[in-house]
mmCIF file of the N, C-alpha and C atoms, coordinates in Angstrom:
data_MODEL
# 
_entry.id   MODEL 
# 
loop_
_atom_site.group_PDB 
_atom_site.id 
_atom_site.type_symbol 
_atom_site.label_atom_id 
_atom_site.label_alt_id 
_atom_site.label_comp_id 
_atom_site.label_asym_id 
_atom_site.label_entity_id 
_atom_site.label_seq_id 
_atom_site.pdbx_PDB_ins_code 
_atom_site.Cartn_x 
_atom_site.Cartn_y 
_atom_site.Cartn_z 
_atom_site.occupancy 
_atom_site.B_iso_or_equiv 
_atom_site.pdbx_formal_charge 
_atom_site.auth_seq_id 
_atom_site.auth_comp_id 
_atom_site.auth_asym_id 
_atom_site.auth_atom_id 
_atom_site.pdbx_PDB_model_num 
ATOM 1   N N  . UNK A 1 1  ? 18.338 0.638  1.809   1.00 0.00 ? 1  UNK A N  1 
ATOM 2   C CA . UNK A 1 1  ? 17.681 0.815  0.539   1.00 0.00 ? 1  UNK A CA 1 
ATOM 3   C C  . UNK A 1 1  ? 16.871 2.116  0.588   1.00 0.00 ? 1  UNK A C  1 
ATOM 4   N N  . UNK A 1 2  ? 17.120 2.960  -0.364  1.00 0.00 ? 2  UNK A N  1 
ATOM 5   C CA . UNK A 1 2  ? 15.771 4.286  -0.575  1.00 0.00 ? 2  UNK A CA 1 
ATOM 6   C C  . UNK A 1 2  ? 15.087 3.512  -1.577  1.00 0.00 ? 2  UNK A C  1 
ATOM 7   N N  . UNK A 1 3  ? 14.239 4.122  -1.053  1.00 0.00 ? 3  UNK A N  1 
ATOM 8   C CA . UNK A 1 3  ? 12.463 3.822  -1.740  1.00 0.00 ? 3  UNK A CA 1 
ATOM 9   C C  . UNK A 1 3  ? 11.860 4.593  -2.278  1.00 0.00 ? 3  UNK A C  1 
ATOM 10  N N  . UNK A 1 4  ? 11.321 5.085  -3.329  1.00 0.00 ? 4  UNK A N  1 
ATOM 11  C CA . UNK A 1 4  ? 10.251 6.010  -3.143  1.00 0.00 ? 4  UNK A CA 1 
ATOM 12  C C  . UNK A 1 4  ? 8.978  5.387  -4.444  1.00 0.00 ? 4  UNK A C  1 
ATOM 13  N N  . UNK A 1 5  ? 8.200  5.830  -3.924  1.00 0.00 ? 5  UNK A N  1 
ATOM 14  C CA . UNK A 1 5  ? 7.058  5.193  -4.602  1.00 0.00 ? 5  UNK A CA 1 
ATOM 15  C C  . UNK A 1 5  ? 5.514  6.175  -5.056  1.00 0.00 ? 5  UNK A C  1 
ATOM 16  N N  . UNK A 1 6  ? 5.697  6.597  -6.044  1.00 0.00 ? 6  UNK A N  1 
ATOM 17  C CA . UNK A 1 6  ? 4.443  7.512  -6.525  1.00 0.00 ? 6  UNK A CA 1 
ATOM 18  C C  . UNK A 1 6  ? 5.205  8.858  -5.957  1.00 0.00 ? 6  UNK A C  1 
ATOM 19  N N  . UNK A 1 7  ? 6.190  9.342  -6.115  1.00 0.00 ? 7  UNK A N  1 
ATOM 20  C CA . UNK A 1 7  ? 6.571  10.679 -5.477  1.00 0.00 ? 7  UNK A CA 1 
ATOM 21  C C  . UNK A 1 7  ? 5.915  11.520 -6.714  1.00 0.00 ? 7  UNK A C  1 
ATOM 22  N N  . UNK A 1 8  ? 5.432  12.451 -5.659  1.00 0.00 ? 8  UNK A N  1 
ATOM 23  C CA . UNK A 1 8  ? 5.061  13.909 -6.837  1.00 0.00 ? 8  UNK A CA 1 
ATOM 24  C C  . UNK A 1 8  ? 5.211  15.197 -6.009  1.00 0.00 ? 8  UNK A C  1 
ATOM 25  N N  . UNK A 1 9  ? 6.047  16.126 -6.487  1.00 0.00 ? 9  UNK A N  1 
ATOM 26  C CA . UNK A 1 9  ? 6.070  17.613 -6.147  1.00 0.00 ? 9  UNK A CA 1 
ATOM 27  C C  . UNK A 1 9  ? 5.706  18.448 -6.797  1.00 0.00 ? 9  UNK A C  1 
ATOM 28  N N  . UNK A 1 10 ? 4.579  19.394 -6.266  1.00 0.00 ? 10 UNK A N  1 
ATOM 29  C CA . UNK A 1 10 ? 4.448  20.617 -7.274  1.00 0.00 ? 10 UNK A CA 1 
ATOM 30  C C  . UNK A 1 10 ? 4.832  21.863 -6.856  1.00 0.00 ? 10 UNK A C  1 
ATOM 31  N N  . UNK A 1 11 ? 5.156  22.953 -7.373  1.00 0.00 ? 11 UNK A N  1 
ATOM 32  C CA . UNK A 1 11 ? 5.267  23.815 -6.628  1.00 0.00 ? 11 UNK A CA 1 
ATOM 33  C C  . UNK A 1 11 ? 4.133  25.083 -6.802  1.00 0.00 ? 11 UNK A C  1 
ATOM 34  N N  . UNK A 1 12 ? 3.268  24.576 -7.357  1.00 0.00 ? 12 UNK A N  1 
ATOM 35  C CA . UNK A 1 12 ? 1.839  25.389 -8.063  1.00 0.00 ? 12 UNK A CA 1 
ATOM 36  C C  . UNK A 1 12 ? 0.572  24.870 -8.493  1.00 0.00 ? 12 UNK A C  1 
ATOM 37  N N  . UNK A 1 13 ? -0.326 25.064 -8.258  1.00 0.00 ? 13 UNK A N  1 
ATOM 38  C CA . UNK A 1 13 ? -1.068 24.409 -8.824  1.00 0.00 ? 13 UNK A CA 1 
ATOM 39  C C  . UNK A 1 13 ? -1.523 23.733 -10.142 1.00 0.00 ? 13 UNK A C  1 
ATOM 40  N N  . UNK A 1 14 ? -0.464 24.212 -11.263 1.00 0.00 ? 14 UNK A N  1 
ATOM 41  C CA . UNK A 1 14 ? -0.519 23.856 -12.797 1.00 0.00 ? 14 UNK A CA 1 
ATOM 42  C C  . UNK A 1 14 ? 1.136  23.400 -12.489 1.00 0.00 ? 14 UNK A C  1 
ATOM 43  N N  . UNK A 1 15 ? 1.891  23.582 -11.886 1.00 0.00 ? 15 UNK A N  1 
ATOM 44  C CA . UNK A 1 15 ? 3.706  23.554 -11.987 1.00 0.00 ? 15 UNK A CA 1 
ATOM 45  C C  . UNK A 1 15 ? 3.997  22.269 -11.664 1.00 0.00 ? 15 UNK A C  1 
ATOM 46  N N  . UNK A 1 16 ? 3.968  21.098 -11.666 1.00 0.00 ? 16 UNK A N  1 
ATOM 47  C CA . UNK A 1 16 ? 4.434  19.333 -11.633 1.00 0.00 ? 16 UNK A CA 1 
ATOM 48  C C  . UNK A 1 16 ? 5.617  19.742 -11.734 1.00 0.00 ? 16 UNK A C  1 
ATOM 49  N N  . UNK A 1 17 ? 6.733  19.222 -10.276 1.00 0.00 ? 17 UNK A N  1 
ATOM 50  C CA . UNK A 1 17 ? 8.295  19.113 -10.966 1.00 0.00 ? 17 UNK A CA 1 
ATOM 51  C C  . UNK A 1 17 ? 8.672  17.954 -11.092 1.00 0.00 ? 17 UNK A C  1 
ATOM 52  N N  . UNK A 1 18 ? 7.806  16.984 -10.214 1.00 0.00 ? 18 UNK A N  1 
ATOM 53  C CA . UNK A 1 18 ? 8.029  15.624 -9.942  1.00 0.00 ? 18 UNK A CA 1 
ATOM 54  C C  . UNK A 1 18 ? 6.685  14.955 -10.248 1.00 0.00 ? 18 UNK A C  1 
ATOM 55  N N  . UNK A 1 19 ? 6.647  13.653 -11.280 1.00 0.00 ? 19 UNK A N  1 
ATOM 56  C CA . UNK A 1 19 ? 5.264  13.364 -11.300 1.00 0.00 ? 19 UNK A CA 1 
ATOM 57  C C  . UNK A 1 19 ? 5.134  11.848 -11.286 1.00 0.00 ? 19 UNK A C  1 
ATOM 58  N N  . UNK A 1 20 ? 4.599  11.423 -10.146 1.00 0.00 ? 20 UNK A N  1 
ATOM 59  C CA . UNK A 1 20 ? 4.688  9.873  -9.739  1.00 0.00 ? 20 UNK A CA 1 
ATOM 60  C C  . UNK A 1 20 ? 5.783  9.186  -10.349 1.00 0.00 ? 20 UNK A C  1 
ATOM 61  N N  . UNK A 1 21 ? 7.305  9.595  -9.497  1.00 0.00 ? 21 UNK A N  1 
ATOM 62  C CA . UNK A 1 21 ? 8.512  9.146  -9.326  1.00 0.00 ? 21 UNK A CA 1 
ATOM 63  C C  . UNK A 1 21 ? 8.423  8.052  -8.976  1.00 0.00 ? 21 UNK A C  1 
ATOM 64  N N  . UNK A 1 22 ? 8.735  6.619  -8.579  1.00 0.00 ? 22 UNK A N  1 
ATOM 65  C CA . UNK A 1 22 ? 8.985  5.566  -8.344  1.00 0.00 ? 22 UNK A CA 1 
ATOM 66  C C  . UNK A 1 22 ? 10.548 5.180  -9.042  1.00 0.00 ? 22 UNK A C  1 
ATOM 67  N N  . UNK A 1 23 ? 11.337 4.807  -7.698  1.00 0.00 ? 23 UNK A N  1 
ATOM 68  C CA . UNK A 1 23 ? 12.471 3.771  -7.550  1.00 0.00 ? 23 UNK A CA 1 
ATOM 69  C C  . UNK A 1 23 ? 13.138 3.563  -6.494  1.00 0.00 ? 23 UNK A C  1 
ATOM 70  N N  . UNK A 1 24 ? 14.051 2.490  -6.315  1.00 0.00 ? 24 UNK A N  1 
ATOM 71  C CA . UNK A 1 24 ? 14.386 1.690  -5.196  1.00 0.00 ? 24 UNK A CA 1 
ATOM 72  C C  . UNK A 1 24 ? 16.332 2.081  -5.745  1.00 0.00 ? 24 UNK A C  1 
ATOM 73  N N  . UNK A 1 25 ? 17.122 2.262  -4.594  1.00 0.00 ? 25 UNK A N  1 
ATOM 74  C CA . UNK A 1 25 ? 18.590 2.161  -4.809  1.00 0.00 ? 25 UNK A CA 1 
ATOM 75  C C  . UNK A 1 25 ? 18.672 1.311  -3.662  1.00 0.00 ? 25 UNK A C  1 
ATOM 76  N N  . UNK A 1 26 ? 19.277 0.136  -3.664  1.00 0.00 ? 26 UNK A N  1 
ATOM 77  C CA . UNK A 1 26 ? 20.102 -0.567 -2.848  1.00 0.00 ? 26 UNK A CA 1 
ATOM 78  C C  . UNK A 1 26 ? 21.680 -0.453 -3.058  1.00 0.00 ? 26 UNK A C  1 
ATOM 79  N N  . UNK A 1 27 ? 22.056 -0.601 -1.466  1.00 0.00 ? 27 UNK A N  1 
ATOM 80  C CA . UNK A 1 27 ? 23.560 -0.324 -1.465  1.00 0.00 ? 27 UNK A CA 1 
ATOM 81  C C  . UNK A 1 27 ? 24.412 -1.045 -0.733  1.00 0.00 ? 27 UNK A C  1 
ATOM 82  N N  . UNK A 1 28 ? 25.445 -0.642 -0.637  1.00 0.00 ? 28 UNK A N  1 
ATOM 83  C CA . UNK A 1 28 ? 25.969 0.698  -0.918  1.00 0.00 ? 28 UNK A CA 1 
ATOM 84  C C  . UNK A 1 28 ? 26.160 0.556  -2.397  1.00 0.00 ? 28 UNK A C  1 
ATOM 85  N N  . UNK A 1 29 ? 26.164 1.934  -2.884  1.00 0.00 ? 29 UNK A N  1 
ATOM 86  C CA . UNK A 1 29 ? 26.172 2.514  -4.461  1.00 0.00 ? 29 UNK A CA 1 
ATOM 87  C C  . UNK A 1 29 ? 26.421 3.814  -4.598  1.00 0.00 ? 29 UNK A C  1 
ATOM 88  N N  . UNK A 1 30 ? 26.735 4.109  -5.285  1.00 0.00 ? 30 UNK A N  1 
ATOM 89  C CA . UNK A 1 30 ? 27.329 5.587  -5.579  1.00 0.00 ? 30 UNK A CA 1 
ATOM 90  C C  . UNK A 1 30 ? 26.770 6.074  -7.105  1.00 0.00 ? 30 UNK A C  1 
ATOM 91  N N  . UNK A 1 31 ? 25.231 7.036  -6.665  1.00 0.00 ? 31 UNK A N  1 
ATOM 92  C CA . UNK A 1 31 ? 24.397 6.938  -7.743  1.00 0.00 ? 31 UNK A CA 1 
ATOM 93  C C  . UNK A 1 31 ? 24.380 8.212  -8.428  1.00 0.00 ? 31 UNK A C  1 
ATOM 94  N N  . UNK A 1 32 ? 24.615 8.382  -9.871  1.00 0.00 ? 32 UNK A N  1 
ATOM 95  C CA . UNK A 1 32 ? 24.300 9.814  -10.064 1.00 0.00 ? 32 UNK A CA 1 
ATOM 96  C C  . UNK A 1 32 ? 22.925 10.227 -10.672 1.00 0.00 ? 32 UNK A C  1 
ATOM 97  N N  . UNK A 1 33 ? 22.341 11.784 -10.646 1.00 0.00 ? 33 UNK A N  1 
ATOM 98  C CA . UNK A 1 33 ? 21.451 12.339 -11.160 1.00 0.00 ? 33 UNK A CA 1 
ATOM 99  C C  . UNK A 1 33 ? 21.673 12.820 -11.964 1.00 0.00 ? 33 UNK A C  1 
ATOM 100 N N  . UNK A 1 34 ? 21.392 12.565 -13.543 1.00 0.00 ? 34 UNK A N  1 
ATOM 101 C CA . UNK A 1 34 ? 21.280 13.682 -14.823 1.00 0.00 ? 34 UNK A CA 1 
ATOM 102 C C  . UNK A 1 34 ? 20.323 14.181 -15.520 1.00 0.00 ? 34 UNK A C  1 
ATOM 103 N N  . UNK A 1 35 ? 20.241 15.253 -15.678 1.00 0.00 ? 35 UNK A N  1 
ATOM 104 C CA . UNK A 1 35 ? 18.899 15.800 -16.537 1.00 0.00 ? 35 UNK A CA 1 
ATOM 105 C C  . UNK A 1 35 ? 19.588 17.157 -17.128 1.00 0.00 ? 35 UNK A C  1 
ATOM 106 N N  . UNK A 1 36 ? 18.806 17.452 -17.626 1.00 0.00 ? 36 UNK A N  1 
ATOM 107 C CA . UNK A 1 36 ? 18.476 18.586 -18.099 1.00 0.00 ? 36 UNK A CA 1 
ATOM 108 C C  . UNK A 1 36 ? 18.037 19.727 -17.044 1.00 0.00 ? 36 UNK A C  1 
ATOM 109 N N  . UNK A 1 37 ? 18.770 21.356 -16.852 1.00 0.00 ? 37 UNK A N  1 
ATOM 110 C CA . UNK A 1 37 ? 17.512 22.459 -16.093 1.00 0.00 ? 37 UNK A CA 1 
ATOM 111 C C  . UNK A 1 37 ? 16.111 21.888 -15.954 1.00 0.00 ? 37 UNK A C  1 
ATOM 112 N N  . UNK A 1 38 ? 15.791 22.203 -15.377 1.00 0.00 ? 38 UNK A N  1 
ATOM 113 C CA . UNK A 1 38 ? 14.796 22.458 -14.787 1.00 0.00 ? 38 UNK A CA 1 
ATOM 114 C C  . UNK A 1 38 ? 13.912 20.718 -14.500 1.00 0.00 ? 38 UNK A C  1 
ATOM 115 N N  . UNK A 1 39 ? 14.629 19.518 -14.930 1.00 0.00 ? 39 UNK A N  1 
ATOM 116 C CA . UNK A 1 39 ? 13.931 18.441 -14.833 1.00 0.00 ? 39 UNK A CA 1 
ATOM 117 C C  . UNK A 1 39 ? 13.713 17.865 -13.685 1.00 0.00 ? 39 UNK A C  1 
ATOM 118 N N  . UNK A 1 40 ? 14.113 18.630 -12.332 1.00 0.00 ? 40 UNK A N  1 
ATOM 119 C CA . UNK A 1 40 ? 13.515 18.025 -11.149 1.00 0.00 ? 40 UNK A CA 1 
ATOM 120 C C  . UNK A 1 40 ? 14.442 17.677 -10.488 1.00 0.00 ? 40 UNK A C  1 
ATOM 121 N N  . UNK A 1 41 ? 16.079 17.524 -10.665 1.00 0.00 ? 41 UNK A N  1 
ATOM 122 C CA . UNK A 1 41 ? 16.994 17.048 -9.668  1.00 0.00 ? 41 UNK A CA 1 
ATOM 123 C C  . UNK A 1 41 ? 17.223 17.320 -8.616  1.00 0.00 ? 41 UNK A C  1 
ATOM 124 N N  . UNK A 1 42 ? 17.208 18.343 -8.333  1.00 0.00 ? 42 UNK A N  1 
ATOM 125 C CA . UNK A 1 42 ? 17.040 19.251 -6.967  1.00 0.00 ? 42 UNK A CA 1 
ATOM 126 C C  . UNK A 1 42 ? 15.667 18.863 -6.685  1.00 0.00 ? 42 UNK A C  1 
ATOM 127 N N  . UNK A 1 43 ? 14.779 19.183 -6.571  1.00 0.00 ? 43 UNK A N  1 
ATOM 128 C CA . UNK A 1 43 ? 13.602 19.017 -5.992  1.00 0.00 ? 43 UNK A CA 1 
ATOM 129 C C  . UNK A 1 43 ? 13.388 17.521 -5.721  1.00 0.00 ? 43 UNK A C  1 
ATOM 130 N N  . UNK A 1 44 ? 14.026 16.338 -6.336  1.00 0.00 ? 44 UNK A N  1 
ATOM 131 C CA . UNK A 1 44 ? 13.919 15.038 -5.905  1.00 0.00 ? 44 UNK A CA 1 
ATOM 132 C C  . UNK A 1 44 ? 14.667 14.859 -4.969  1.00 0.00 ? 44 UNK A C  1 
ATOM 133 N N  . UNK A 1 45 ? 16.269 15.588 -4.624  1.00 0.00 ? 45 UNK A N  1 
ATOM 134 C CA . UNK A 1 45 ? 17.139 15.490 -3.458  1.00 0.00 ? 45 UNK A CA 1 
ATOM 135 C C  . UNK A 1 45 ? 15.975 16.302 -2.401  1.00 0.00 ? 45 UNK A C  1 
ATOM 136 N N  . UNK A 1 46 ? 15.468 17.070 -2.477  1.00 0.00 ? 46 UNK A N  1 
ATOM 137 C CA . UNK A 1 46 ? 14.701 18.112 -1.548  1.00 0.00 ? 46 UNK A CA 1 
ATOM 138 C C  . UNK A 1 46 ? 13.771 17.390 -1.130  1.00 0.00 ? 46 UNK A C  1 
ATOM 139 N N  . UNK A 1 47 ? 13.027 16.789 -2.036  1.00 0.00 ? 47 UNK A N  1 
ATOM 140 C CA . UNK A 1 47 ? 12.346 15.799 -1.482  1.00 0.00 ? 47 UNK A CA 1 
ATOM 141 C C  . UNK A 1 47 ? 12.297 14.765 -0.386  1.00 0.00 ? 47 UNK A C  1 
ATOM 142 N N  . UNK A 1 48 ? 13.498 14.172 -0.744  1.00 0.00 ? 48 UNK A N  1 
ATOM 143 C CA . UNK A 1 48 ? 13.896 12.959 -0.308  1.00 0.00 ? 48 UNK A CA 1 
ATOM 144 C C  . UNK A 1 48 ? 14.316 13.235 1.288   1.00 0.00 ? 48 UNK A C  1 
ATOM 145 N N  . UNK A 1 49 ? 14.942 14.908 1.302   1.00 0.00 ? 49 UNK A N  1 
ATOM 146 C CA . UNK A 1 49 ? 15.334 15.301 2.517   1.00 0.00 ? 49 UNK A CA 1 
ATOM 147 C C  . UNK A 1 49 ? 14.097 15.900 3.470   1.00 0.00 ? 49 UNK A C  1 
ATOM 148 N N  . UNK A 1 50 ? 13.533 15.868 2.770   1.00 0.00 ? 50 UNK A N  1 
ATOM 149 C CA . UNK A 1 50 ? 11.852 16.557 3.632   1.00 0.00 ? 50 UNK A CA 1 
ATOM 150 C C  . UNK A 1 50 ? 12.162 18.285 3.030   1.00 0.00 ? 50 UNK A C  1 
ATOM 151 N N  . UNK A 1 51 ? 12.763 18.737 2.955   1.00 0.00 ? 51 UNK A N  1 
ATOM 152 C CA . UNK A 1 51 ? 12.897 19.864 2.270   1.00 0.00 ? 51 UNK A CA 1 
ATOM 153 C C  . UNK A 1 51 ? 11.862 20.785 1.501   1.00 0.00 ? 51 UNK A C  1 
ATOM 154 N N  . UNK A 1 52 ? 11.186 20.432 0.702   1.00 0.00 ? 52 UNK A N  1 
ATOM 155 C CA . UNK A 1 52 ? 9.822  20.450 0.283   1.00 0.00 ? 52 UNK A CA 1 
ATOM 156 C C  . UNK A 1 52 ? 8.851  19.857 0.660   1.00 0.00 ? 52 UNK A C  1 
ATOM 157 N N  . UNK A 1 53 ? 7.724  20.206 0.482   1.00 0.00 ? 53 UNK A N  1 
ATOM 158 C CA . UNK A 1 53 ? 6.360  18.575 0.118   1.00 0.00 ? 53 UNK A CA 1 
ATOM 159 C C  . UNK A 1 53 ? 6.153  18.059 -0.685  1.00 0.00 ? 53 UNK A C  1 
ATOM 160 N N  . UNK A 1 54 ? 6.015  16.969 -0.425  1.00 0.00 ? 54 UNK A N  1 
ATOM 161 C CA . UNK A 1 54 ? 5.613  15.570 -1.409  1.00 0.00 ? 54 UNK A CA 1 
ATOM 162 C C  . UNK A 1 54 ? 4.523  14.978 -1.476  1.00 0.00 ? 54 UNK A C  1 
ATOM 163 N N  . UNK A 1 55 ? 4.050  14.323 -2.148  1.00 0.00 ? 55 UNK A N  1 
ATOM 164 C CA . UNK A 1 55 ? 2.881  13.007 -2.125  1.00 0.00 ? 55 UNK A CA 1 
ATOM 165 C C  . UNK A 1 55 ? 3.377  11.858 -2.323  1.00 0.00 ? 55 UNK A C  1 
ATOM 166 N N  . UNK A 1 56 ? 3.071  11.061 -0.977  1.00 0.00 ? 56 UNK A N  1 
ATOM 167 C CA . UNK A 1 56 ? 3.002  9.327  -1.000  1.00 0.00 ? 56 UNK A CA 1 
ATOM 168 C C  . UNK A 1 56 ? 4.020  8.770  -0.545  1.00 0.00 ? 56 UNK A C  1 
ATOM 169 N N  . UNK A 1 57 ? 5.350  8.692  -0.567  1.00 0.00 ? 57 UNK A N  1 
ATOM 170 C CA . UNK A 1 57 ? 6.065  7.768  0.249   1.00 0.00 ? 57 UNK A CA 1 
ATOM 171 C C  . UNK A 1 57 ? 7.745  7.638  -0.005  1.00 0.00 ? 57 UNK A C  1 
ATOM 172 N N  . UNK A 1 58 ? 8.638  8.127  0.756   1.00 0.00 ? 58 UNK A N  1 
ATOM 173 C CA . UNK A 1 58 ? 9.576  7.954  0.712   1.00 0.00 ? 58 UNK A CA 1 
ATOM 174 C C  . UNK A 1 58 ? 10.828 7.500  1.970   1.00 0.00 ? 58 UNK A C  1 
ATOM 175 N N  . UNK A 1 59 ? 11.519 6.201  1.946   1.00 0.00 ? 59 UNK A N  1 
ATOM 176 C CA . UNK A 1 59 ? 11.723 5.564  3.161   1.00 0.00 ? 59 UNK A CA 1 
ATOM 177 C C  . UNK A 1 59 ? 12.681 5.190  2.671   1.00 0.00 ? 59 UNK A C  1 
ATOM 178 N N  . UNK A 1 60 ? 13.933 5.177  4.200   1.00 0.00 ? 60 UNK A N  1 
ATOM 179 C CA . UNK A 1 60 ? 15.098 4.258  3.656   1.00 0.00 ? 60 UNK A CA 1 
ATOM 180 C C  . UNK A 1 60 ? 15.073 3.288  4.664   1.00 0.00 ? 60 UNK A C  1 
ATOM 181 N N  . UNK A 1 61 ? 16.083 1.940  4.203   1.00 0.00 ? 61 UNK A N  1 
ATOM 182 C CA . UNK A 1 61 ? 15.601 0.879  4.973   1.00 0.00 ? 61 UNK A CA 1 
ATOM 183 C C  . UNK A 1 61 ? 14.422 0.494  5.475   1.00 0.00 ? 61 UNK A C  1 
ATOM 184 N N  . UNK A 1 62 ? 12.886 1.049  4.640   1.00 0.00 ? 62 UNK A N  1 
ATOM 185 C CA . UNK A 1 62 ? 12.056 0.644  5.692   1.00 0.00 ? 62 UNK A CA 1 
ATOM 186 C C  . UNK A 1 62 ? 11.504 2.007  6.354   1.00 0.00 ? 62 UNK A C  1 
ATOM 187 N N  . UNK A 1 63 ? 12.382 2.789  6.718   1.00 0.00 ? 63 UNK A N  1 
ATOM 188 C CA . UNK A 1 63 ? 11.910 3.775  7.719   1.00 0.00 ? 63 UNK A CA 1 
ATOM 189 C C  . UNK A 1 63 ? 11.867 4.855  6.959   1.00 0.00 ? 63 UNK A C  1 
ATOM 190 N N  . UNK A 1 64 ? 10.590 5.860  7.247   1.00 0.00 ? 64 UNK A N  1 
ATOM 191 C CA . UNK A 1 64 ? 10.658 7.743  6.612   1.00 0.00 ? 64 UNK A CA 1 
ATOM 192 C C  . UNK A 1 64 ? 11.568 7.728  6.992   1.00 0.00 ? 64 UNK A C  1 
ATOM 193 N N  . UNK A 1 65 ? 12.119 8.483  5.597   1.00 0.00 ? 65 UNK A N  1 
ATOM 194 C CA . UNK A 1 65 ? 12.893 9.645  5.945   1.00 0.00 ? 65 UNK A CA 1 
ATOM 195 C C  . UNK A 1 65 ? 13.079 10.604 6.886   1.00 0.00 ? 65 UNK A C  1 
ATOM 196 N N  . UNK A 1 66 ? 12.082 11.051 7.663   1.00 0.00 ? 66 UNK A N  1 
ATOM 197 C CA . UNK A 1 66 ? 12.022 12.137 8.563   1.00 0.00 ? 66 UNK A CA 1 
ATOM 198 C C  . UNK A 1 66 ? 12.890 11.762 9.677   1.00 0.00 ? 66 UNK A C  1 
ATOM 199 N N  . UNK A 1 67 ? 12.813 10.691 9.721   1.00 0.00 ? 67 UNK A N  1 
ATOM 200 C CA . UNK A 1 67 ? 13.881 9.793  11.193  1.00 0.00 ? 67 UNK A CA 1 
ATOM 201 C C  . UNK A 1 67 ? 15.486 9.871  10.956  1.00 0.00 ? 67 UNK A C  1 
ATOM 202 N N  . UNK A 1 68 ? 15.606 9.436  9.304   1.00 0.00 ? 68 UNK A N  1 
ATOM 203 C CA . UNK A 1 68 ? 17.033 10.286 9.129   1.00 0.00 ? 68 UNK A CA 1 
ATOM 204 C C  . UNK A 1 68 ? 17.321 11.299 9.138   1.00 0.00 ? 68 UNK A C  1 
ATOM 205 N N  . UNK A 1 69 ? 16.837 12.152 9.290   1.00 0.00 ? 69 UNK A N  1 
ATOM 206 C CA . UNK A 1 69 ? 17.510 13.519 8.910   1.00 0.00 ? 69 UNK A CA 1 
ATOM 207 C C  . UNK A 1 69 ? 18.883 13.844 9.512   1.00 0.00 ? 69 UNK A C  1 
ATOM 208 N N  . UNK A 1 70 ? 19.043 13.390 10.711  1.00 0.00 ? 70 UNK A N  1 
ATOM 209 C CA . UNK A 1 70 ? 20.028 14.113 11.642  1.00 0.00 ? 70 UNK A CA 1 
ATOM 210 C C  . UNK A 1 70 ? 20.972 13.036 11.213  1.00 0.00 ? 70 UNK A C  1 
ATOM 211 N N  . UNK A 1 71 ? 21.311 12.733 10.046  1.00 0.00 ? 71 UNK A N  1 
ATOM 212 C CA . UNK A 1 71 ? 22.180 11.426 9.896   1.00 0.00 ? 71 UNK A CA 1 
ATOM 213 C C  . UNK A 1 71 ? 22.694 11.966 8.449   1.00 0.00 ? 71 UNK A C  1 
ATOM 214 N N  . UNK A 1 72 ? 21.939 12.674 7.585   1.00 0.00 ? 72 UNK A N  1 
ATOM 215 C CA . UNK A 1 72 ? 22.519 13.079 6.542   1.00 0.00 ? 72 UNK A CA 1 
ATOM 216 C C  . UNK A 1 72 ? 22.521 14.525 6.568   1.00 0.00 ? 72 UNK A C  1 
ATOM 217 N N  . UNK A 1 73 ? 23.384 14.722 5.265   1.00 0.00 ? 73 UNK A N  1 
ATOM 218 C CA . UNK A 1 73 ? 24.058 16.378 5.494   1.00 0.00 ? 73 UNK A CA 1 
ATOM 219 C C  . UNK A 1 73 ? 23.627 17.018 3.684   1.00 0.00 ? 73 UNK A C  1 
ATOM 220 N N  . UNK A 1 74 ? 23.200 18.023 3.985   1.00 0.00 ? 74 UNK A N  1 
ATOM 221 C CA . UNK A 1 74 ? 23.045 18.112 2.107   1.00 0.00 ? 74 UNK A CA 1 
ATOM 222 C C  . UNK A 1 74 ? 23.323 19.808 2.305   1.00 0.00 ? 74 UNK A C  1 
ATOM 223 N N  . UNK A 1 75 ? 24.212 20.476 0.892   1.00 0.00 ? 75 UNK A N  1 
ATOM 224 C CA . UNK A 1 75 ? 24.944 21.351 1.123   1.00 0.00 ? 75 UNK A CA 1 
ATOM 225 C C  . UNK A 1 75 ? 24.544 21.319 -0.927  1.00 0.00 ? 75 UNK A C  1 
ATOM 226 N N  . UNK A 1 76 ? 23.236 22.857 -0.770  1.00 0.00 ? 76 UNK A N  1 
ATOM 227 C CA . UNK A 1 76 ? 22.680 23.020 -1.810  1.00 0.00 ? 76 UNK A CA 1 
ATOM 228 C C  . UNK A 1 76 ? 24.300 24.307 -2.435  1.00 0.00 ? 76 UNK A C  1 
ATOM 229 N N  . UNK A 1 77 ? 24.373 24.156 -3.910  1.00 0.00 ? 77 UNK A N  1 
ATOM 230 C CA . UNK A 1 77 ? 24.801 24.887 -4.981  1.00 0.00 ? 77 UNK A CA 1 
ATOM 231 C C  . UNK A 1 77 ? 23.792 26.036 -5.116  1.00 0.00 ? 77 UNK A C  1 
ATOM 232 N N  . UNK A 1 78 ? 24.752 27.018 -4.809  1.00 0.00 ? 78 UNK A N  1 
ATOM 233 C CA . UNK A 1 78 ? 24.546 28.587 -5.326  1.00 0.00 ? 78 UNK A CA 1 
ATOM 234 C C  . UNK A 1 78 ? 25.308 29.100 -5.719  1.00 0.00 ? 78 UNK A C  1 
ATOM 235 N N  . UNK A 1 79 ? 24.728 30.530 -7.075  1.00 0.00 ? 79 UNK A N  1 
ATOM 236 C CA . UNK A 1 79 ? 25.404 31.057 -7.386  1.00 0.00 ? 79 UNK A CA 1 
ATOM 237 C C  . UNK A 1 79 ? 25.676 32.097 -7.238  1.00 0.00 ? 79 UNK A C  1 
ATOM 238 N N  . UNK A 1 80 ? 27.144 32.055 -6.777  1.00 0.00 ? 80 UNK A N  1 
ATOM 239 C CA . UNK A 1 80 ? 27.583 33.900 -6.301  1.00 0.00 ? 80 UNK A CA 1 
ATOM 240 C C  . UNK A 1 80 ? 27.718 34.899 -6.996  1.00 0.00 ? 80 UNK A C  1 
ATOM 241 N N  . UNK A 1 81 ? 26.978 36.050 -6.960  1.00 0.00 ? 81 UNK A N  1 
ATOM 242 C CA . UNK A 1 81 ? 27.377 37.394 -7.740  1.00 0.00 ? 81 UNK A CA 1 
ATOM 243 C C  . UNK A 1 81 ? 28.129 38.156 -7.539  1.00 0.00 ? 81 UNK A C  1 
# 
């Protein structure tokens, strides 16, 4: 199960990309993210991967995230000129 509970990322001191996120996925599931630019999708995967900083709590099964890392693989979208 991922967890996260009160997640918030800023990247500025006025800039909120994430603002006390809370939810649970149990699985297995095959979940998608939709938004709109700039609504935080990336920065909630970034999150979740330790990638950025956060506030408050994000765990799978139980355990931080930080313990998975070497277990998942994330392969960010860029665009080539």
């Amino acid at each position: 199960m991922l967890d996260l509970q009160k997640v918030s990322v800023h990247y500025s001191s006025e800039e909120w990309a994430l603002d006390e996120i809370s939810f649970s996925l149990v699985g297995p599931t095959i979940t998608g993210i939709i938004g709109p630019n700039g609504a935080g999708k990336s920065t909630l995967l970034k999150a979740i991967l330790n990638i950025v900083p956060y506030t408050s709590q994000i765990t799978i099964n139980g355990v931080p995230t930080k313990k998975w890392l070497k277990k998942i693989a994330y392969v960010e979208q860029k665009k080539c000129n």
